[in-house]
PyMOL Python script that loads the backbone (N, CA, C, O; Angstrom):
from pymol import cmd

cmd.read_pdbstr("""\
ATOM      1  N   UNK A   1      86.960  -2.758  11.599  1.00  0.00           N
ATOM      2  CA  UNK A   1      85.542  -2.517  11.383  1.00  0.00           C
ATOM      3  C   UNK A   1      85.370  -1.271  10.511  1.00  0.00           C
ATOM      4  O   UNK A   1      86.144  -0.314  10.507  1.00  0.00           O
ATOM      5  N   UNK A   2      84.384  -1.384   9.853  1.00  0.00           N
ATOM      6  CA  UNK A   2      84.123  -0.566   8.723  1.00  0.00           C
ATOM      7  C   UNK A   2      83.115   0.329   9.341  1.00  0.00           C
ATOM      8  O   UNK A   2      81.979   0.119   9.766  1.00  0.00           O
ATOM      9  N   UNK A   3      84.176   1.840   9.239  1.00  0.00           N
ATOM     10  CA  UNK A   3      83.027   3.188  10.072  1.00  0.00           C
ATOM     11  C   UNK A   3      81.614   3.471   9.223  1.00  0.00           C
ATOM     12  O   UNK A   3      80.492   3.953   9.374  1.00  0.00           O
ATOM     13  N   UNK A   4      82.228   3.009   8.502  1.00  0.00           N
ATOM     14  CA  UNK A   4      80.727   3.619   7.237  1.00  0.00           C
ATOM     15  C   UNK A   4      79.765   2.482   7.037  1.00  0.00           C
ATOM     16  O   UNK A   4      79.440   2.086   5.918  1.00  0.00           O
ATOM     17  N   UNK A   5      79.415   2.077   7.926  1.00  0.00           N
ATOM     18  CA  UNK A   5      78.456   0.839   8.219  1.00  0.00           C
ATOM     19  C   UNK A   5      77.555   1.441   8.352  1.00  0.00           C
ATOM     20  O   UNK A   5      76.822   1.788   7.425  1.00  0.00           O
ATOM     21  N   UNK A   6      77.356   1.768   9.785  1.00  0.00           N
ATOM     22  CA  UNK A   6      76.192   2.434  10.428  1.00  0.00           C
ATOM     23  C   UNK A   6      75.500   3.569   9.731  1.00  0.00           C
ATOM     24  O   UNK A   6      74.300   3.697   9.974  1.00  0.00           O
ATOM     25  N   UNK A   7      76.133   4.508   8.811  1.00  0.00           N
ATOM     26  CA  UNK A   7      75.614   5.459   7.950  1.00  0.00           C
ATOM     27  C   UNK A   7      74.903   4.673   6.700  1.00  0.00           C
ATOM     28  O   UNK A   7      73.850   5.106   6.234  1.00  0.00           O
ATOM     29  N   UNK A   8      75.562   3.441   6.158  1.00  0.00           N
ATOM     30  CA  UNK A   8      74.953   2.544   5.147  1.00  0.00           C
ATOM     31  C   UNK A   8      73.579   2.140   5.331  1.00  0.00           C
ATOM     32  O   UNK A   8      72.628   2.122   4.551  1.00  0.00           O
ATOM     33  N   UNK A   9      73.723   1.754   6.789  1.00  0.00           N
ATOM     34  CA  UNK A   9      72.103   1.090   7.135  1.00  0.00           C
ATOM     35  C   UNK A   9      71.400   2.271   7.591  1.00  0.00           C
ATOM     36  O   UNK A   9      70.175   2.237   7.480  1.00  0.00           O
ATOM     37  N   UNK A  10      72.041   3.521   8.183  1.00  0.00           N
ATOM     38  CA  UNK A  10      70.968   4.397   8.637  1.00  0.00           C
ATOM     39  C   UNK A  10      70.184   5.086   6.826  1.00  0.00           C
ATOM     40  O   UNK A  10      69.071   5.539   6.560  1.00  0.00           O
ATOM     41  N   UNK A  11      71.188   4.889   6.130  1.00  0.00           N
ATOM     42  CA  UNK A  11      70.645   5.404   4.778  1.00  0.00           C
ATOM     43  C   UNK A  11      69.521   4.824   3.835  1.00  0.00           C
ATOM     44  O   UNK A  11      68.745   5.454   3.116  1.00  0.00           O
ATOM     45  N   UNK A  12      69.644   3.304   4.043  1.00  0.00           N
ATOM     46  CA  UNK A  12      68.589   2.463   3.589  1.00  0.00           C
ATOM     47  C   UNK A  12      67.642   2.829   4.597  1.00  0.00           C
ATOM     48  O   UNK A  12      66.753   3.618   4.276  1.00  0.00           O
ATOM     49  N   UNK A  13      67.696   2.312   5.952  1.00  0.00           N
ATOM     50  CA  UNK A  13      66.533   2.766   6.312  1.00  0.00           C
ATOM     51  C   UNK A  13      65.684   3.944   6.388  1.00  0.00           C
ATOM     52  O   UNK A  13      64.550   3.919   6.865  1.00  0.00           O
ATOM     53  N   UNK A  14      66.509   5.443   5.692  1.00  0.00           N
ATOM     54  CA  UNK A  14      65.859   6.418   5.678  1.00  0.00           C
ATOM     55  C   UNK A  14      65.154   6.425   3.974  1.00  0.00           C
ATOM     56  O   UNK A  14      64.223   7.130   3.586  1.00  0.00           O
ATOM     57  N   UNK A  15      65.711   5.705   3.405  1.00  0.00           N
ATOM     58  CA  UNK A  15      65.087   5.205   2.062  1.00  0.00           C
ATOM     59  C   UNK A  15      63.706   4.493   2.211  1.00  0.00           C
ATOM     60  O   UNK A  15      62.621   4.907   1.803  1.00  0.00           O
ATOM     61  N   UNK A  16      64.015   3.151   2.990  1.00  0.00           N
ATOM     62  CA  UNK A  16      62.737   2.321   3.352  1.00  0.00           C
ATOM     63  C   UNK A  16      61.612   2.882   3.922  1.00  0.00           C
ATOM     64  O   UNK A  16      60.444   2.518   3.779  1.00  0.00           O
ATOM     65  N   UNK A  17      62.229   4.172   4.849  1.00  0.00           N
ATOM     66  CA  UNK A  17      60.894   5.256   5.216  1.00  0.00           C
ATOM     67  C   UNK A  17      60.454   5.896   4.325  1.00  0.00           C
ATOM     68  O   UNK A  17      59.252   6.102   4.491  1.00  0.00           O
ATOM     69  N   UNK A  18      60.854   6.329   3.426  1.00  0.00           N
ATOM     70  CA  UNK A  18      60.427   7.553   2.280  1.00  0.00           C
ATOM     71  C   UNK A  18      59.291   6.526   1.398  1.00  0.00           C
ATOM     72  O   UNK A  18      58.156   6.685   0.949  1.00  0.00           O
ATOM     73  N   UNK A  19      60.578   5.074   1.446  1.00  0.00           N
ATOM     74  CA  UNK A  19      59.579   4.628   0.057  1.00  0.00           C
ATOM     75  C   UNK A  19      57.841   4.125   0.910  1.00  0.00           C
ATOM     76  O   UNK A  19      56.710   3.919   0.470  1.00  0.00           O
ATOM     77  N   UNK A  20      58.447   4.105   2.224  1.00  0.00           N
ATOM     78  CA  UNK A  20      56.629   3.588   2.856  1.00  0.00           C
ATOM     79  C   UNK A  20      56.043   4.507   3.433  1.00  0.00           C
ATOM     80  O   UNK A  20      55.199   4.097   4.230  1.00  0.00           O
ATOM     81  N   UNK A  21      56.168   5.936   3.341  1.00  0.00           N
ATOM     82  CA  UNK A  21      55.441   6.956   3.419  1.00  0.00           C
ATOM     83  C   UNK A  21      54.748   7.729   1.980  1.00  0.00           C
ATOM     84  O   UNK A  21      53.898   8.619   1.987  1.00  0.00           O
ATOM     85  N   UNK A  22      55.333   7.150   0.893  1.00  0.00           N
ATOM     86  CA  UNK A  22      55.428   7.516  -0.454  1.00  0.00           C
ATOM     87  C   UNK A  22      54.388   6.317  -0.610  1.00  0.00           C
ATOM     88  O   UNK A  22      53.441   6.916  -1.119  1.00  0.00           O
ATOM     89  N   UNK A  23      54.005   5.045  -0.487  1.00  0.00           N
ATOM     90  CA  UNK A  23      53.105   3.857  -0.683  1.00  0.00           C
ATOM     91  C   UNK A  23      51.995   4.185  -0.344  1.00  0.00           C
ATOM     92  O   UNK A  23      50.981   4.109  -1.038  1.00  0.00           O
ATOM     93  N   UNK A  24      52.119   4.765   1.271  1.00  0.00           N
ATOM     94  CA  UNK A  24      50.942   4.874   2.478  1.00  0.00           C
ATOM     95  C   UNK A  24      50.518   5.946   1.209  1.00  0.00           C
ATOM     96  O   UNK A  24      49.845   5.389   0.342  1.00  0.00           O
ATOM     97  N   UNK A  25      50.801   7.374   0.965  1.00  0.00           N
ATOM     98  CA  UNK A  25      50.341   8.750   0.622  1.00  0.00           C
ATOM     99  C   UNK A  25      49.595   8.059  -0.640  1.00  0.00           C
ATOM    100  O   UNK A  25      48.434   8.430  -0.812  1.00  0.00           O
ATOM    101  N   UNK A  26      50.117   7.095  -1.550  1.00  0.00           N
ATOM    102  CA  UNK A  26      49.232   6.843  -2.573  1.00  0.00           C
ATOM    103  C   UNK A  26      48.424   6.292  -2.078  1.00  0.00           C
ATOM    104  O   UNK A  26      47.283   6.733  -2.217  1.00  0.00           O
ATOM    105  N   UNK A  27      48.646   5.049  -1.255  1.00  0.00           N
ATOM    106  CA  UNK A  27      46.873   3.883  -0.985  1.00  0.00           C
ATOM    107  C   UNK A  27      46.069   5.014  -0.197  1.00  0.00           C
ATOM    108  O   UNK A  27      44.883   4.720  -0.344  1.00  0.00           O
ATOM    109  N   UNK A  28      46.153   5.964   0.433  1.00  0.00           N
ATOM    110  CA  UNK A  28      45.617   6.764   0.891  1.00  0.00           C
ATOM    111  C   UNK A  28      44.977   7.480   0.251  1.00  0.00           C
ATOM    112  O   UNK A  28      43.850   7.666   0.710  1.00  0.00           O
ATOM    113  N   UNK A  29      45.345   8.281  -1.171  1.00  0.00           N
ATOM    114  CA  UNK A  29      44.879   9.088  -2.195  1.00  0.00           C
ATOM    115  C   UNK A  29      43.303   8.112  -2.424  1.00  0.00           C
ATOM    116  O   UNK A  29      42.163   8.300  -1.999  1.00  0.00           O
ATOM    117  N   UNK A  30      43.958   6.952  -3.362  1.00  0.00           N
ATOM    118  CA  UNK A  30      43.239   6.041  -3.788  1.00  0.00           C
ATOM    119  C   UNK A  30      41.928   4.989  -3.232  1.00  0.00           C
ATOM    120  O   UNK A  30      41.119   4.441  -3.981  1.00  0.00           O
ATOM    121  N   UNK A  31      41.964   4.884  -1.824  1.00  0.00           N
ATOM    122  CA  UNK A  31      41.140   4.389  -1.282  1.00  0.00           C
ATOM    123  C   UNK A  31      39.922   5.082  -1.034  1.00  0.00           C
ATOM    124  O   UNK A  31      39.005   4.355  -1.418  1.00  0.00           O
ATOM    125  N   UNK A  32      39.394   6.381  -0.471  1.00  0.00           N
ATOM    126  CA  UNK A  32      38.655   6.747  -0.801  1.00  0.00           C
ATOM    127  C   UNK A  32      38.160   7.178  -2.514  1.00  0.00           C
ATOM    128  O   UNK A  32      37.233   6.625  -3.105  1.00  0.00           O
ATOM    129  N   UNK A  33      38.691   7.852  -2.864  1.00  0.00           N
ATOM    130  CA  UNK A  33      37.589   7.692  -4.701  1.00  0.00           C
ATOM    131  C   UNK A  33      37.657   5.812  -5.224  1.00  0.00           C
ATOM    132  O   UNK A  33      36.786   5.213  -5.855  1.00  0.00           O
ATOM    133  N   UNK A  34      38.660   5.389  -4.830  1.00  0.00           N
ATOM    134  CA  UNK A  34      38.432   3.728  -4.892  1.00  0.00           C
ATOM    135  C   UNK A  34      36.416   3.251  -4.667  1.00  0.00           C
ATOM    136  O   UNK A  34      35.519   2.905  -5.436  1.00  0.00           O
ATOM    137  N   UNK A  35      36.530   3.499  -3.246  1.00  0.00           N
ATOM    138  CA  UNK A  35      35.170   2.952  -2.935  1.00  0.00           C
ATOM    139  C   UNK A  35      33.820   4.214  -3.547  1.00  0.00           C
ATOM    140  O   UNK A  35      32.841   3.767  -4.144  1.00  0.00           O
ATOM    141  N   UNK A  36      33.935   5.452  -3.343  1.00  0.00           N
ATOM    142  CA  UNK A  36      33.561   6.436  -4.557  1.00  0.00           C
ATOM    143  C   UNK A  36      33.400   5.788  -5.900  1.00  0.00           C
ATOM    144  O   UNK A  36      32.291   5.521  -6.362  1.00  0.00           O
ATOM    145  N   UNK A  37      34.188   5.615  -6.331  1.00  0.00           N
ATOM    146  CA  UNK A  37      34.105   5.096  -7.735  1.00  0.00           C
ATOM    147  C   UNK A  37      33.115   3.622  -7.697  1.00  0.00           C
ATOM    148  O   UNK A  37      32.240   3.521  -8.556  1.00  0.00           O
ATOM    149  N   UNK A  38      33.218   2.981  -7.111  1.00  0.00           N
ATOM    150  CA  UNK A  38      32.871   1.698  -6.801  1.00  0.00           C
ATOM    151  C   UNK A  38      30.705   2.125  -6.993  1.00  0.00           C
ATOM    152  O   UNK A  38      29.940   1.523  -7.747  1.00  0.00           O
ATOM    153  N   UNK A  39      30.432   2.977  -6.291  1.00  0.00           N
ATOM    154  CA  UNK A  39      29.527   3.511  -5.867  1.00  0.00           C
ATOM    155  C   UNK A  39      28.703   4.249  -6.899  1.00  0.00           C
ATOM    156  O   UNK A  39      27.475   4.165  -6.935  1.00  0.00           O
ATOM    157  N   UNK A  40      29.452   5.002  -7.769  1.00  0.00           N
ATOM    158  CA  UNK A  40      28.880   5.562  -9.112  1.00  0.00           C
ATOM    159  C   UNK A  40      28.918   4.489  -9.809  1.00  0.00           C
ATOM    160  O   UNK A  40      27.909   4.425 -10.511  1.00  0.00           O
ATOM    161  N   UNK A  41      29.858   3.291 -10.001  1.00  0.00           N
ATOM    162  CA  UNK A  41      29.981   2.256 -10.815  1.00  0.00           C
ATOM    163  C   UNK A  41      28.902   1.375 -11.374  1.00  0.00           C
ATOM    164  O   UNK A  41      28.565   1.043 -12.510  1.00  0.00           O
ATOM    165  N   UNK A  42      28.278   0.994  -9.547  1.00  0.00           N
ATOM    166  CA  UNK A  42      27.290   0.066  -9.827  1.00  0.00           C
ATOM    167  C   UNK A  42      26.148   1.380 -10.006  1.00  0.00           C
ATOM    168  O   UNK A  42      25.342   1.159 -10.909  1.00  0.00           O
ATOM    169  N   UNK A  43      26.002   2.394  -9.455  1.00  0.00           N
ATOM    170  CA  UNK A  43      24.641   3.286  -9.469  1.00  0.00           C
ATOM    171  C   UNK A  43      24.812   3.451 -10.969  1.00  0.00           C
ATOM    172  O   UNK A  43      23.737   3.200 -11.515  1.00  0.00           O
ATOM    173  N   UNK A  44      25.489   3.687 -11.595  1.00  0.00           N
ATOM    174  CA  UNK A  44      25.114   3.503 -13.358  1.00  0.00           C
ATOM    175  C   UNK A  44      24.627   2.377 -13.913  1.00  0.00           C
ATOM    176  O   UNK A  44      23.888   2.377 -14.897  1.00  0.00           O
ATOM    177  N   UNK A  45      25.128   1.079 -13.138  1.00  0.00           N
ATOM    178  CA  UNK A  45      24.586  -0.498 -13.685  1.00  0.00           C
ATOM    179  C   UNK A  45      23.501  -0.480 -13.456  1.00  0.00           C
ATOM    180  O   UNK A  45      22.809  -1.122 -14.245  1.00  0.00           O
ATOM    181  N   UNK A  46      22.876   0.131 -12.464  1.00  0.00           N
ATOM    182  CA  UNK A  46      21.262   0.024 -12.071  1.00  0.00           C
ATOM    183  C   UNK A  46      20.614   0.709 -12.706  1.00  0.00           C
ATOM    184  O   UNK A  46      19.540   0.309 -13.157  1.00  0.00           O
ATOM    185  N   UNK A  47      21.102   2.014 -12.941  1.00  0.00           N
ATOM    186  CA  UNK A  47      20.240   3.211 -14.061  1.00  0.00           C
ATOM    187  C   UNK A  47      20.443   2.781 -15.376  1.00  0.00           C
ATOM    188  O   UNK A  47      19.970   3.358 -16.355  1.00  0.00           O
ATOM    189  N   UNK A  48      21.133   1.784 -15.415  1.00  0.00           N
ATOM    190  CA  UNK A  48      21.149   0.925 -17.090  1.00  0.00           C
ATOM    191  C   UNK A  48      20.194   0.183 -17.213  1.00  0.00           C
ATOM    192  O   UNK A  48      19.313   0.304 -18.065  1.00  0.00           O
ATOM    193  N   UNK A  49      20.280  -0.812 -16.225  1.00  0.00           N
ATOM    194  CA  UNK A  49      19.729  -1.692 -16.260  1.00  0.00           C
ATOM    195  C   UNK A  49      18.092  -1.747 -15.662  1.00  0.00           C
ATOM    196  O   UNK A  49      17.343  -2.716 -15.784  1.00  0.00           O
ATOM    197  N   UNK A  50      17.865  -0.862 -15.206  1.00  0.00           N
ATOM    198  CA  UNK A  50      16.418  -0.118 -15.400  1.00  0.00           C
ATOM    199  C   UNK A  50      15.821   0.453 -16.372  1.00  0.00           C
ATOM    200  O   UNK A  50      14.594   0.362 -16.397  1.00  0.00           O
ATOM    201  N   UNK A  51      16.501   1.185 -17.420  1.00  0.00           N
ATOM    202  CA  UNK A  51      16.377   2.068 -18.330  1.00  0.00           C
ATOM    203  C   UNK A  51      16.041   0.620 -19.134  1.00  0.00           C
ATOM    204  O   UNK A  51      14.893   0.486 -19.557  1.00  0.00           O
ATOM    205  N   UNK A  52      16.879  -0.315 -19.323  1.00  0.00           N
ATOM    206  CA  UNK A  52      16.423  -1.505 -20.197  1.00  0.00           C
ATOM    207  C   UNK A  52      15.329  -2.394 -19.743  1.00  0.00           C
ATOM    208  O   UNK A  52      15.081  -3.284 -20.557  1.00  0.00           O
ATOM    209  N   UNK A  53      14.803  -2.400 -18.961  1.00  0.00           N
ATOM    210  CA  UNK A  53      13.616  -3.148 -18.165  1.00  0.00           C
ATOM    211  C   UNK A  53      12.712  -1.909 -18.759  1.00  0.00           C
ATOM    212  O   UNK A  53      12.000  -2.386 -19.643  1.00  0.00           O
ATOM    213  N   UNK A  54      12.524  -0.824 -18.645  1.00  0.00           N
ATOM    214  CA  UNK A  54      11.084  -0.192 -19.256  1.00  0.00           C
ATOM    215  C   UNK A  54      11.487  -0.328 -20.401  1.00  0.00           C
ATOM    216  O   UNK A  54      10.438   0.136 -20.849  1.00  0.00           O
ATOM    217  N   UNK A  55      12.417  -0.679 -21.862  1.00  0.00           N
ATOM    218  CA  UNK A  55      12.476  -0.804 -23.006  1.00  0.00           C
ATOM    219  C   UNK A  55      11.981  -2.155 -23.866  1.00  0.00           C
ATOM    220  O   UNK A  55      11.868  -2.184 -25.091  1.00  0.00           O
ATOM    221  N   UNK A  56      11.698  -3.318 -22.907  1.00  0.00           N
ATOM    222  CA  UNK A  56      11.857  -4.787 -22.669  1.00  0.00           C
ATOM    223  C   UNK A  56      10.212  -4.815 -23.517  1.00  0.00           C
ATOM    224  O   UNK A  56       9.152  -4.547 -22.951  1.00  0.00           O
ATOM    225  N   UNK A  57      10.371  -5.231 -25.069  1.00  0.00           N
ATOM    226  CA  UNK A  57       9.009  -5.469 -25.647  1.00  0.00           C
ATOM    227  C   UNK A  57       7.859  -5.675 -24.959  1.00  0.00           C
ATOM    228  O   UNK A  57       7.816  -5.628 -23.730  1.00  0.00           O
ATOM    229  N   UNK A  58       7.106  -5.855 -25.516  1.00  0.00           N
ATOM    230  CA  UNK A  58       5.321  -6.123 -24.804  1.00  0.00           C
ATOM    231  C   UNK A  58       5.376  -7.773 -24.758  1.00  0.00           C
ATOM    232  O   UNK A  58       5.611  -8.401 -25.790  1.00  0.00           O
ATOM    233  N   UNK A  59       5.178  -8.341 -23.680  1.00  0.00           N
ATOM    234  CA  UNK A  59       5.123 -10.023 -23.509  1.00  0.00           C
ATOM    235  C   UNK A  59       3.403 -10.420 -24.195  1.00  0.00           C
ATOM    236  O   UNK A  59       2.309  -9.883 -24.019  1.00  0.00           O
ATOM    237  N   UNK A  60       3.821 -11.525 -24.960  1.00  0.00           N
ATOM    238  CA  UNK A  60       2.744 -11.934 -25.954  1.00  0.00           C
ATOM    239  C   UNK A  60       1.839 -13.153 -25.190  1.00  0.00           C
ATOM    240  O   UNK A  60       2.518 -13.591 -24.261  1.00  0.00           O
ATOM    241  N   UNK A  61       0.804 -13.696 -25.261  1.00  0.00           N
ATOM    242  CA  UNK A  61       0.105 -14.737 -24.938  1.00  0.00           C
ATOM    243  C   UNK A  61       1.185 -15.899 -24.918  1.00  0.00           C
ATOM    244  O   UNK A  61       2.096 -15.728 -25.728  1.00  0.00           O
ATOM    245  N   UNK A  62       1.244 -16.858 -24.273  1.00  0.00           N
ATOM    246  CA  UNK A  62       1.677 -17.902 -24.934  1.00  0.00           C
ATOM    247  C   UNK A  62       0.815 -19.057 -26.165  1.00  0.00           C
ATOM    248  O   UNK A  62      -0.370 -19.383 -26.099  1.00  0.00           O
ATOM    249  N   UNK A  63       1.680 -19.439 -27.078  1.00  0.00           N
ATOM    250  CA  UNK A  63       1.188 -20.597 -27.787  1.00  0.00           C
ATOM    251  C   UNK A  63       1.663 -21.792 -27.822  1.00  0.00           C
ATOM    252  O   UNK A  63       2.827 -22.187 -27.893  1.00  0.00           O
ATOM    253  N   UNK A  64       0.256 -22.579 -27.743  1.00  0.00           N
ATOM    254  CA  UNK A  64       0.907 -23.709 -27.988  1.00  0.00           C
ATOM    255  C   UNK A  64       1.531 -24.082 -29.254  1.00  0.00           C
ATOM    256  O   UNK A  64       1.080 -23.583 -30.284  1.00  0.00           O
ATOM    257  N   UNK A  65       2.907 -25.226 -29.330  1.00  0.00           N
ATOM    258  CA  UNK A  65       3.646 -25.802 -30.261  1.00  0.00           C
ATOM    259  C   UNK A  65       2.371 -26.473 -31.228  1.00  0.00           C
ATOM    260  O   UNK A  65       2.869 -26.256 -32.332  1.00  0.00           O
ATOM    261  N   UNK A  66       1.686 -26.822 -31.380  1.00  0.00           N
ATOM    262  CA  UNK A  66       0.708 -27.371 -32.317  1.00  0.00           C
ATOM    263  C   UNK A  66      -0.001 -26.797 -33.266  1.00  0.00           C
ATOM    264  O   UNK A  66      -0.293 -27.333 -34.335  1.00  0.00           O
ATOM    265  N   UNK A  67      -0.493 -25.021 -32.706  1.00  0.00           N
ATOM    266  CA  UNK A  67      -0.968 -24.563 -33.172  1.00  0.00           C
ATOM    267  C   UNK A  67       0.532 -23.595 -34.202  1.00  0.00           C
ATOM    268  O   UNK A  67       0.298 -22.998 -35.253  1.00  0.00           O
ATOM    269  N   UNK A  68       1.769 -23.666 -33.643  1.00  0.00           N
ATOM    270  CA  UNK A  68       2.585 -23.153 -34.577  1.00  0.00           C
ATOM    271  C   UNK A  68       2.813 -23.611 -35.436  1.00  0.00           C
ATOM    272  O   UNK A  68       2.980 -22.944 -36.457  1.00  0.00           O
ATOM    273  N   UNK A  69       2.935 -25.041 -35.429  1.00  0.00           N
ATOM    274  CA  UNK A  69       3.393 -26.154 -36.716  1.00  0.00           C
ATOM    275  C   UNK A  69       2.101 -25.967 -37.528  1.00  0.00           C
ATOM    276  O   UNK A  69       2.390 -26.026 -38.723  1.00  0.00           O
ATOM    277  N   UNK A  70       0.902 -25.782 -37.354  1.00  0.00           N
ATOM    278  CA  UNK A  70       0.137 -25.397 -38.293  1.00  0.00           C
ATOM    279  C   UNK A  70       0.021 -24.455 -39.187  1.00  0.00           C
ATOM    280  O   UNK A  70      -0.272 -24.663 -40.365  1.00  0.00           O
ATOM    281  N   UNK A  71       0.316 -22.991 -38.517  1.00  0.00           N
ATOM    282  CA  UNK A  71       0.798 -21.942 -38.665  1.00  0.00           C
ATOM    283  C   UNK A  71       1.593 -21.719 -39.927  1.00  0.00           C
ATOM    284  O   UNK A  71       1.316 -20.997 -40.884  1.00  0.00           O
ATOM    285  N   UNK A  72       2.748 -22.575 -39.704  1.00  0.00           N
ATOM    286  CA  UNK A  72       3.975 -22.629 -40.533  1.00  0.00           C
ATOM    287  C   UNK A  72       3.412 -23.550 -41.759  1.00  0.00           C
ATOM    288  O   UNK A  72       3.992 -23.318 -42.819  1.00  0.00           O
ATOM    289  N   UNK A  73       2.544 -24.406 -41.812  1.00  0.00           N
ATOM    290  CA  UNK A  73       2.389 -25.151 -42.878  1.00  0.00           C
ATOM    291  C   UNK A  73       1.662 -24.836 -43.899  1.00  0.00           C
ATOM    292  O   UNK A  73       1.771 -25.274 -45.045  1.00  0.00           O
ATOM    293  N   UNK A  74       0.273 -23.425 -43.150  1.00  0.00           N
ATOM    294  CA  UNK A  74      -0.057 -22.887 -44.061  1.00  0.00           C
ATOM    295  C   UNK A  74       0.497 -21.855 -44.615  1.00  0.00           C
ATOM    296  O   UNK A  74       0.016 -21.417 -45.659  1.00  0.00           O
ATOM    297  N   UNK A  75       1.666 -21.235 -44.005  1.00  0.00           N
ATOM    298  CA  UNK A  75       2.160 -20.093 -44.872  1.00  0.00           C
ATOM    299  C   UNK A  75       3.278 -20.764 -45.753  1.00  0.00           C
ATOM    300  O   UNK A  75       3.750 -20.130 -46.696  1.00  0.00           O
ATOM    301  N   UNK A  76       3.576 -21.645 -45.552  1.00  0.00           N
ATOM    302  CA  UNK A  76       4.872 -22.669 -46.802  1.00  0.00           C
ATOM    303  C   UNK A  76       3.797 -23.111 -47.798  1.00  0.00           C
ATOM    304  O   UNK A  76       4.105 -23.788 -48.779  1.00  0.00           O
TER     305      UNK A  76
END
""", "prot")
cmd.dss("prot")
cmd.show_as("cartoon", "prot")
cmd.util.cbc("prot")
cmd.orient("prot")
């Protein structure tokens, strides 16, 4: 039996800890300004998209199609 077994696997598994304490520390960083970010994201889509609703031309009467084809025939 091979003595240097048990040091092989105790070594990966002290690897497999580092690398999932090293995973956890990032999704951890990232999850809060994640949903932060998320939050300024859309609050800018709305302050856009408001800002373009008071820019939105003046709405005209409607006309009828009959009176346009006339329209057009006297200015041709």
């Amino acid at each position: 039996m091979n003595p240097y077994v048990n040091e092989d696997v105790m070594w990966q598994r002290l690897k497999d800890m580092q690398m999932e304490a090293e995973n956890r520390r990032r999704l951890g960083r990232r999850s809060a300004p994640s949903m932060l970010g998320w939050i300024k994201f859309l609050g800018a889509r709305a302050w856009l998209l408001a800002g373009l609703a008071t820019l939105r031309p003046p709405r005209h009467k409607w006309t009828d199609g009959a009176h346009d084809g006339d329209a057009r025939s006297h200015v041709a």
